[in-house]
NULO-746069 format. One record per residue: residue in one letter; x, y, z of N, C-alpha, C, O in turn. Coordinates in Angstrom, 1 decimal, decimal comma. Example, Ala and Ser with C-alpha at 12.3 -4.5 7.8 and 13.67 -1.06 7.14 Angstrom:
# residues 2
  rest     n_X     n_Y     n_Z    ca_X    ca_Y    ca_Z     c_X     c_Y     c_Z     o_X     o_Y     o_Z
     A    13,2    -5,7     7,8    12,3    -4,5     7,8    13,2    -3,3     7,8    14,2    -3,3     8,5
     S    12,8    -2,2     7,1    13,7    -1,1     7,1    12,9     0,0     7,9    13,4     1,1     8,0
//
This chain:
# residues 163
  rest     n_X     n_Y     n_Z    ca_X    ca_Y    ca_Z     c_X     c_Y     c_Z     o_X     o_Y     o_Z
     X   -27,2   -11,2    12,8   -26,7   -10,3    13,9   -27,5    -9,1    14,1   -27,4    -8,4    15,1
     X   -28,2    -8,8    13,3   -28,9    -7,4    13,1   -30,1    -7,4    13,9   -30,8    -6,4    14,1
     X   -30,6    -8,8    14,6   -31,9    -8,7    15,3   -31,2    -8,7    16,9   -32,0    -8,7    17,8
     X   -29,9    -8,6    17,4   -29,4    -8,3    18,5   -29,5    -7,1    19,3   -29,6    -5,9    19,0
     X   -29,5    -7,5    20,1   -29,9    -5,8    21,1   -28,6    -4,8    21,0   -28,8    -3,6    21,2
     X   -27,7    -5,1    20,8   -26,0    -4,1    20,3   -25,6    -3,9    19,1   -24,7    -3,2    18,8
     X   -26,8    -4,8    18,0   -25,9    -4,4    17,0   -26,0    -2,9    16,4   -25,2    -2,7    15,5
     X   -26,7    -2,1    16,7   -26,3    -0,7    16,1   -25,2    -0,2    16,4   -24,7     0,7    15,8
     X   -24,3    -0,9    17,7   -23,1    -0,6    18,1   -22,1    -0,8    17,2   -21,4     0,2    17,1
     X   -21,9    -1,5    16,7   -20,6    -2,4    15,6   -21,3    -1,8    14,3   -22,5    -1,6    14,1
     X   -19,9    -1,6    13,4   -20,0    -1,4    12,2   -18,8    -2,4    11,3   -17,8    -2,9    11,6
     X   -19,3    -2,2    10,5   -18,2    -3,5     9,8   -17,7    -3,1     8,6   -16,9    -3,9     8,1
     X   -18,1    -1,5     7,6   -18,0    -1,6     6,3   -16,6    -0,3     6,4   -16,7     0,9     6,1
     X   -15,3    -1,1     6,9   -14,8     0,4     7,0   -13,3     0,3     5,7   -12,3     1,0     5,7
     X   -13,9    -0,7     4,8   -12,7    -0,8     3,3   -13,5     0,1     2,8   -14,7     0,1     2,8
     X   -12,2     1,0     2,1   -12,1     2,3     1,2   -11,3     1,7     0,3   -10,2     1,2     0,7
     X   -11,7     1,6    -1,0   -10,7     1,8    -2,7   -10,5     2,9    -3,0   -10,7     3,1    -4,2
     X    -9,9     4,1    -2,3   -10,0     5,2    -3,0    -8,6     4,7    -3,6    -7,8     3,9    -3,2
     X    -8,6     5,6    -4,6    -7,5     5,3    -5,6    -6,1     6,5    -5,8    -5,9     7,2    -6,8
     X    -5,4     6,2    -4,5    -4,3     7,6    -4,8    -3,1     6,9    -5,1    -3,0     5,7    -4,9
     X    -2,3     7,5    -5,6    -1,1     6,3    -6,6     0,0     6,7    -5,0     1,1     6,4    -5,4
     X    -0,1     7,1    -3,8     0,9     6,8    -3,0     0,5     6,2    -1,8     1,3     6,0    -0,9
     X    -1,1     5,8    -1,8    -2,0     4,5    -1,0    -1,9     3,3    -1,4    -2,0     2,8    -2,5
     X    -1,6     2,7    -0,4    -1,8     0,8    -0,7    -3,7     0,7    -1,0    -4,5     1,6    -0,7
     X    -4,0    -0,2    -1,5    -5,2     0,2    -1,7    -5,9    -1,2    -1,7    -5,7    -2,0    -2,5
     X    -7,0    -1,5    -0,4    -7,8    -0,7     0,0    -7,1    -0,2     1,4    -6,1    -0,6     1,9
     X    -8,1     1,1     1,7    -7,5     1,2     3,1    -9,0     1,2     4,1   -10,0     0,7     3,7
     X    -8,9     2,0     5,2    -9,7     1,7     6,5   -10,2     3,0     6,5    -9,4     3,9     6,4
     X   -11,9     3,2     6,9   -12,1     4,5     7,8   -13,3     4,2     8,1   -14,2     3,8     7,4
     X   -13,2     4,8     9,5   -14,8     5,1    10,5   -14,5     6,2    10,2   -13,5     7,0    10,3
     X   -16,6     6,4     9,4   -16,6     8,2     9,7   -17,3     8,2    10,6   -18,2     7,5    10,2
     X   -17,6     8,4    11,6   -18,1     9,0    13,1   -19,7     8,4    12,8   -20,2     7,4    12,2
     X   -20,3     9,7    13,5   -21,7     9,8    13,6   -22,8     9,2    12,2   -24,1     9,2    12,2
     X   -22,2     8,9    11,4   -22,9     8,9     9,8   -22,9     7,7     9,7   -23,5     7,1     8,9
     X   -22,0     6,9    10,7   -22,0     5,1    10,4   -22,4     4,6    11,7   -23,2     3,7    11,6
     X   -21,9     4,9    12,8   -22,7     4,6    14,0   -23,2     6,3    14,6   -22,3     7,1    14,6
     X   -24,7     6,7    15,0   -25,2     7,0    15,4   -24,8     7,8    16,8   -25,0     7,2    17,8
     X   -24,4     8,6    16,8   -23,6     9,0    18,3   -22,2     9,1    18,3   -21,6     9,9    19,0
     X   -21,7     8,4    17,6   -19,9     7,9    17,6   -19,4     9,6    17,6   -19,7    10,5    16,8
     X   -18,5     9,8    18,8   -18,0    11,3    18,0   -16,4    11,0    18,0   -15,6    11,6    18,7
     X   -16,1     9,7    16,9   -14,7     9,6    16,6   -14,9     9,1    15,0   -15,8     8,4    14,6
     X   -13,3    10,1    13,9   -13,5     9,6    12,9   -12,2     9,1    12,9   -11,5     9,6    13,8
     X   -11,6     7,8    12,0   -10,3     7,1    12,1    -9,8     6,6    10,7   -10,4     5,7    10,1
     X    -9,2     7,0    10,4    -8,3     6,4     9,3    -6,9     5,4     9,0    -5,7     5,8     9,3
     X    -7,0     4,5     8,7    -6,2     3,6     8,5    -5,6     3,3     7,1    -6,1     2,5     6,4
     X    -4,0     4,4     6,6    -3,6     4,0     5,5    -2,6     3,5     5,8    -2,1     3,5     7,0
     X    -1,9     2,8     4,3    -0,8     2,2     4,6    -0,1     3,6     3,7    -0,8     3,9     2,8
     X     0,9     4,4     3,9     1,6     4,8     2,9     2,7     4,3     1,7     3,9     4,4     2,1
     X     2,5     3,9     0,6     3,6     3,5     0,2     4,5     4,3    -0,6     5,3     3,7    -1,2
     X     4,4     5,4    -0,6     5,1     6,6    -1,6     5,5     7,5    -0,9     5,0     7,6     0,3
     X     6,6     8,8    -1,5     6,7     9,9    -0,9     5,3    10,9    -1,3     5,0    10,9    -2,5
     X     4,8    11,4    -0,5     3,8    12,7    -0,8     3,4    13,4    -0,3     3,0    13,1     0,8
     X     3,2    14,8    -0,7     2,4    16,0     0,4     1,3    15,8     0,5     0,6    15,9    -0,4
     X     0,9    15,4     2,0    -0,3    14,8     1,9    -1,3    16,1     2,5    -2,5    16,0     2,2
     X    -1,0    17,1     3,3    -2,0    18,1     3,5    -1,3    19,2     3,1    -0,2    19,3     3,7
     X    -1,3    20,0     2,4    -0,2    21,3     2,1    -0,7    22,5     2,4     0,0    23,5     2,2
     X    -1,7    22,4     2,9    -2,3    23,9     3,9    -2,3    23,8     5,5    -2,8    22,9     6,2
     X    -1,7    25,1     5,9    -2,4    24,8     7,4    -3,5    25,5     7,8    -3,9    26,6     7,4
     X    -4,1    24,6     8,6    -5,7    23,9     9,3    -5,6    24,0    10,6    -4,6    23,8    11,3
     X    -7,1    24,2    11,1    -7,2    23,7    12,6    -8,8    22,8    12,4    -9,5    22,7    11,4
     X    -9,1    22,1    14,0   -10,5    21,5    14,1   -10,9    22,4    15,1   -10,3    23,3    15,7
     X   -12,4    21,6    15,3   -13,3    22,2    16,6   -12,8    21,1    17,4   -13,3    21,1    18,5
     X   -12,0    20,2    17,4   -12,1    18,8    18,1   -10,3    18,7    18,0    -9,6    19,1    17,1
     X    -9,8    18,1    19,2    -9,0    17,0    19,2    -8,4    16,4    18,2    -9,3    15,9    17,5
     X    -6,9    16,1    17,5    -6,8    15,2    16,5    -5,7    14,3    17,2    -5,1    14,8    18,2
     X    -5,3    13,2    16,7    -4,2    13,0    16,9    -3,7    12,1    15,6    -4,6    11,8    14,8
     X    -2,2    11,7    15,5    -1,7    10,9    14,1    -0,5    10,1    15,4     0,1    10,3    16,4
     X    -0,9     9,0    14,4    -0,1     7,5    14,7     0,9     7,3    13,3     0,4     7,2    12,1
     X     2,0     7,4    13,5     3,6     7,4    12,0     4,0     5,9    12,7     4,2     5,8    13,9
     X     4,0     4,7    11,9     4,3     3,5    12,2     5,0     3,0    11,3     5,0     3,6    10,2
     X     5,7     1,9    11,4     6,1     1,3    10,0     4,3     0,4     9,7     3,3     0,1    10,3
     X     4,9     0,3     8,4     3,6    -1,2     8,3     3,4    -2,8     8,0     2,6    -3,4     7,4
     X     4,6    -3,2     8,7     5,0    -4,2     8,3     5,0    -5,1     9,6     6,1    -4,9    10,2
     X     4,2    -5,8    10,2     4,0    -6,8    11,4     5,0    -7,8    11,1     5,5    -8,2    10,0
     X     5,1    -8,0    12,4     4,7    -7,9    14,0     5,6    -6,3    14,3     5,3    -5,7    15,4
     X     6,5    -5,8    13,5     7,8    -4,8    14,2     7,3    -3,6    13,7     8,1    -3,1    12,9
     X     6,2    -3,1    14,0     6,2    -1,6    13,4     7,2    -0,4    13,7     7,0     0,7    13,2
     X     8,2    -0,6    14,7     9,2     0,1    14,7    10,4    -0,6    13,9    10,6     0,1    12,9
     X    11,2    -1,4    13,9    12,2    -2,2    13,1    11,8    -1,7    11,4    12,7    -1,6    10,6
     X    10,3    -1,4    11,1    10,2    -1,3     9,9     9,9     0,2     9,3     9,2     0,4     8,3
     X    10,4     1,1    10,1    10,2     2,5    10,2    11,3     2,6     9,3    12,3     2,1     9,8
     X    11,3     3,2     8,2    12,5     3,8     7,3    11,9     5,0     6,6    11,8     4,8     5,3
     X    11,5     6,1     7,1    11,2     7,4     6,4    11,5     8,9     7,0    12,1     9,5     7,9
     X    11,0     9,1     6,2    11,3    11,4     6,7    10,3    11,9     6,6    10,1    12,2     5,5
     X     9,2    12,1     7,6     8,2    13,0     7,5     8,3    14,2     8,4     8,6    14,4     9,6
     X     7,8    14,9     7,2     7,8    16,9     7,6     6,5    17,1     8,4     5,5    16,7     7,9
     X     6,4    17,8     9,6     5,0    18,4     9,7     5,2    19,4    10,7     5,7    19,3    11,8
     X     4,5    20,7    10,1     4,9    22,3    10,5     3,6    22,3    11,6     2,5    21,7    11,5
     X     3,8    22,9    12,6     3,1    22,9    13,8     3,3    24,3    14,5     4,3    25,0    14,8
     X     1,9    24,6    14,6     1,6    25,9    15,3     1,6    27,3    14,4     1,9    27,2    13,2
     X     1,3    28,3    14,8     1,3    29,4    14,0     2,8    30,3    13,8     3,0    31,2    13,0
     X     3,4    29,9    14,6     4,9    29,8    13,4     5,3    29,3    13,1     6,5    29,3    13,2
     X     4,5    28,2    12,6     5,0    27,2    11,3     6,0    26,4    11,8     6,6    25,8    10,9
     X     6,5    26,1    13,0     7,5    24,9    13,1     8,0    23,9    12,7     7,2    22,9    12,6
     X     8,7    23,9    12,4     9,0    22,1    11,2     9,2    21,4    12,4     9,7    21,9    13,4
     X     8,6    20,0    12,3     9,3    19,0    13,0    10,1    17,6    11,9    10,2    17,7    10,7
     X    10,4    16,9    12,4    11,0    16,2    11,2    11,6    14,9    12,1    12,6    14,8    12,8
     X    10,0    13,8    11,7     9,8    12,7    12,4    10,2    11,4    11,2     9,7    11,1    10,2
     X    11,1    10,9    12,0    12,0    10,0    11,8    12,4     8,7    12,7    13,5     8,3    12,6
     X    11,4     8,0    13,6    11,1     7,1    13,7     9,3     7,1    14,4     8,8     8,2    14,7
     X     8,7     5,9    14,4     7,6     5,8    14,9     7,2     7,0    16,4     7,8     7,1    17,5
     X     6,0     7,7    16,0     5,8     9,1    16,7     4,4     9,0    16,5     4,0     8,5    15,5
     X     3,2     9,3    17,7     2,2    10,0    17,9     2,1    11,1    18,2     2,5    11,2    19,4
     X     1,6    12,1    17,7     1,1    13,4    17,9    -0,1    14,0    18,3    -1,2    13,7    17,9
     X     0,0    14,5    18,9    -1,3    14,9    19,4    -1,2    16,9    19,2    -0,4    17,8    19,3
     X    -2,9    16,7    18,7    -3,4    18,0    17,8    -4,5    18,7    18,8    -5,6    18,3    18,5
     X    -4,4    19,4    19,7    -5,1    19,8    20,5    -5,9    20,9    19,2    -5,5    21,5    18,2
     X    -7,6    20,9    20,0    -8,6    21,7    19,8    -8,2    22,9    19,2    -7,4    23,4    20,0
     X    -8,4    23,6    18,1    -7,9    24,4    17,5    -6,4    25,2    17,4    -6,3    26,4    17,3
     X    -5,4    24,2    17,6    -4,0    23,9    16,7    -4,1    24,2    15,7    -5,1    23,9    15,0
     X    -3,1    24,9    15,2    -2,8    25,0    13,3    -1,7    24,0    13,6    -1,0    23,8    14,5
     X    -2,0    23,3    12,4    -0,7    22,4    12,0    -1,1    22,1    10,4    -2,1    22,6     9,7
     X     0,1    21,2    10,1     0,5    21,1     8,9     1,0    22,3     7,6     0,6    23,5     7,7
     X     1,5    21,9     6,9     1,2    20,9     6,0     2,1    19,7     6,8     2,8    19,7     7,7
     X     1,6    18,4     5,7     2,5    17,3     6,1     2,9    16,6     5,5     2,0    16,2     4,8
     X     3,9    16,3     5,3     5,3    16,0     4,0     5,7    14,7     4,3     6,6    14,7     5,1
     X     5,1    13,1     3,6     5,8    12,1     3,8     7,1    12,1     2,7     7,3    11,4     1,7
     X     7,9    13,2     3,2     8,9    13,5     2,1     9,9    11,8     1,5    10,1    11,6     0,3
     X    10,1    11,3     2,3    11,1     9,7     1,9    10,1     9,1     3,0     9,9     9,3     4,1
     X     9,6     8,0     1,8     8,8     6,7     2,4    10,1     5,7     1,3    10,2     5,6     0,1
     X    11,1     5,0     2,5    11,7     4,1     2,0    11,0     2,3     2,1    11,3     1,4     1,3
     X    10,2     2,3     3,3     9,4     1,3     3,5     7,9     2,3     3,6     7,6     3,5     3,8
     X     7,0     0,9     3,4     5,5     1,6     3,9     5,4     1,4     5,6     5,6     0,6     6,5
     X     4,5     3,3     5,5     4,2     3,2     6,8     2,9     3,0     6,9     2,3     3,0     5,9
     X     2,1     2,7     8,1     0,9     3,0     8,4     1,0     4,2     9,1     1,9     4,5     9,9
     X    -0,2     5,0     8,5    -0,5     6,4     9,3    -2,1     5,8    10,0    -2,7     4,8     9,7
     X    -2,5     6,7    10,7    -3,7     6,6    11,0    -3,9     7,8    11,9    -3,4     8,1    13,0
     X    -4,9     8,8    10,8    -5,0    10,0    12,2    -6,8     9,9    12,8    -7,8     9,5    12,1
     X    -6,7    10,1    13,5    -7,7    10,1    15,0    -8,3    10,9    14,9    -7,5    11,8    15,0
     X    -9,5    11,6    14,7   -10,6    12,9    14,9   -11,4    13,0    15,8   -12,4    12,3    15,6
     X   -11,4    13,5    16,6   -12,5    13,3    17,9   -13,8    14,0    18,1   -14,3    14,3    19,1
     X   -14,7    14,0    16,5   -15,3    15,0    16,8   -16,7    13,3    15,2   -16,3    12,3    14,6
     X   -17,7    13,8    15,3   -18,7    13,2    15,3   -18,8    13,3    13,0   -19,4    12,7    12,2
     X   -17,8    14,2    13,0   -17,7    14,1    11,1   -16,1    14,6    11,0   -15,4    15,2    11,9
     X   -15,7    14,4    10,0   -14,3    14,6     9,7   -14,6    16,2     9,2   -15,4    16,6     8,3
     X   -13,4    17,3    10,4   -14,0    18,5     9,3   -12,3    19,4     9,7   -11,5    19,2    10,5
     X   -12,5    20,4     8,7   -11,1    21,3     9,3   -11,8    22,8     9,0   -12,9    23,1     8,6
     X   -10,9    23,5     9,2   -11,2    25,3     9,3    -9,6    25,4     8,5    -8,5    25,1     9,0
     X   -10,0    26,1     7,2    -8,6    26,5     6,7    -9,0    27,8     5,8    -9,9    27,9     5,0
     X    -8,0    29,2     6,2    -8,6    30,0     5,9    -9,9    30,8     6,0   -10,2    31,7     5,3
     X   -10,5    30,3     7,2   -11,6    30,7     7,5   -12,9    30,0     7,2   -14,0    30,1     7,7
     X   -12,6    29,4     6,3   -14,1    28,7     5,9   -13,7    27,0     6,7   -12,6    26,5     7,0
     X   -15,3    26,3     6,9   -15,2    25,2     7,3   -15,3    24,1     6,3   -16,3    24,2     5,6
     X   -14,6    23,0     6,0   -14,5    21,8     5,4   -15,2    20,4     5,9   -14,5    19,9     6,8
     X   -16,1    19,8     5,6   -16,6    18,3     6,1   -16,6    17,6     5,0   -16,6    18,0     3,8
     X   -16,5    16,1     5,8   -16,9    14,9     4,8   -16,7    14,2     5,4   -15,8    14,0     6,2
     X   -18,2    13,3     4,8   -18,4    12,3     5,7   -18,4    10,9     5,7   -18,8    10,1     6,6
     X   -17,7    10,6     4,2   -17,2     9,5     3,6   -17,4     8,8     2,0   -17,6     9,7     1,2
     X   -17,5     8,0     1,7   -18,0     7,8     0,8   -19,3     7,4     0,3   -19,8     6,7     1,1
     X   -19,8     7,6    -0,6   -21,5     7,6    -1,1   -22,3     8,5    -0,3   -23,5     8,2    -0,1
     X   -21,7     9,8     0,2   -22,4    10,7     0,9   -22,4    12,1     0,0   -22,0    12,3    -1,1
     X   -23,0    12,9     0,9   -23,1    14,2    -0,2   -21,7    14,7     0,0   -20,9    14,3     0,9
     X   -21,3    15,9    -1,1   -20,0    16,0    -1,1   -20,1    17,5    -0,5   -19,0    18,1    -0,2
     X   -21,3    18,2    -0,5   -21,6    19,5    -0,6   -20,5    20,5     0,8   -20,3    21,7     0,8
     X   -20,1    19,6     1,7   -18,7    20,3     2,8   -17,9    19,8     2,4   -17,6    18,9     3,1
     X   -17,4    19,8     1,6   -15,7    20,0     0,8   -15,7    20,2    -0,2   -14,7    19,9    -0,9
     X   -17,3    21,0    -0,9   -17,0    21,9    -1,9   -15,8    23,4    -2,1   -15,8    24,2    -1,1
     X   -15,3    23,6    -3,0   -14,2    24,3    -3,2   -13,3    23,6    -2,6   -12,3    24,2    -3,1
     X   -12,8    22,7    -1,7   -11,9    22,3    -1,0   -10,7    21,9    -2,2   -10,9    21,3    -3,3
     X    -9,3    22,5    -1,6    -7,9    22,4    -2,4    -8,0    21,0    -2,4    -8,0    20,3    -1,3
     X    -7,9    20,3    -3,9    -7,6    19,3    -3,9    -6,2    18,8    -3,4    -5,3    19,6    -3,6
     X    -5,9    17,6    -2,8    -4,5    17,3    -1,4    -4,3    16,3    -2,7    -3,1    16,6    -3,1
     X    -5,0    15,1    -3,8    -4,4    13,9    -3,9    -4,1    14,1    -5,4    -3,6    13,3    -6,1
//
């Protein structure tokens, strides 16, 4: 396929083993521009199967985010929705407190989170959306990147470890 006139379009290597004890494991991610050439979207595809604080600081981007809260269990990703997730939104901190299948949308420099899969009674799929060409946030003032795995780690140095 590699001698086709598109194939720099398509990418295919997007299983992750990272190893967090409240991830189904493997899971899914396009990092943007570092795997296709131009792309300015990064995407994540986990299953959750645990309760966990999964960002506990609030952040904003240069970019767009959005999050997909699903059940994970096909064909009924709604039927299979059984949890409580926390996520504080805006700069006074608003709780929301999402309780069936919900997309959100994180407009261009939003504070949000932290975000609290406080009761995962079934696994959900999350999957958040980044619209910008590397995965990166602003917390506290300083900027955070990464660009996936087997890359340099040198933009999420000092970064608060989340897992």
């Amino acid at each position: 396929m590699s001698d086709l006139k598109y194939s720099h379009l398509l990418f295919s290597g997007l299983k992750d083993e990272m190893k967090v004890d409240y991830l189904a494991s493997p899971a899914a991610y396009f990092r943007g521009a570092h795997q296709i050439p131009g792309a300015n979207i990064n995407m994540g595809w986990q299953v959750i199967k645990g309760a966990n604080f999964m960002e506990r600081a609030p952040h904003t981007h240069d970019c767009d985010e959005y999050f997909s809260i699903m059940g994970a269990q096909l064909p009924d990703v709604f039927g299979s929705f059984d949890a409580e997730v926390e996520l504080w939104m805006g700069p006074e901190h608003e709780k929301h407190v999402i309780t069936q299948p919900t997309f959100v949308f994180i407009p261009k420099g939003f504070l949000h989170c932290p975000l609290n899969f406080k009761v995962v009674n079934k696994p959900l799929m999350f999957q958040a959306i980044h619209l910008g060409p590397r995965f990166h946030k602003i917390m506290n003032g300083k900027e955070y990147w990464f660009e996936g795995p087997g890359r340099s780690m040198e933009g999420w140095k000092d970064h608060p470890v989340w897992w």
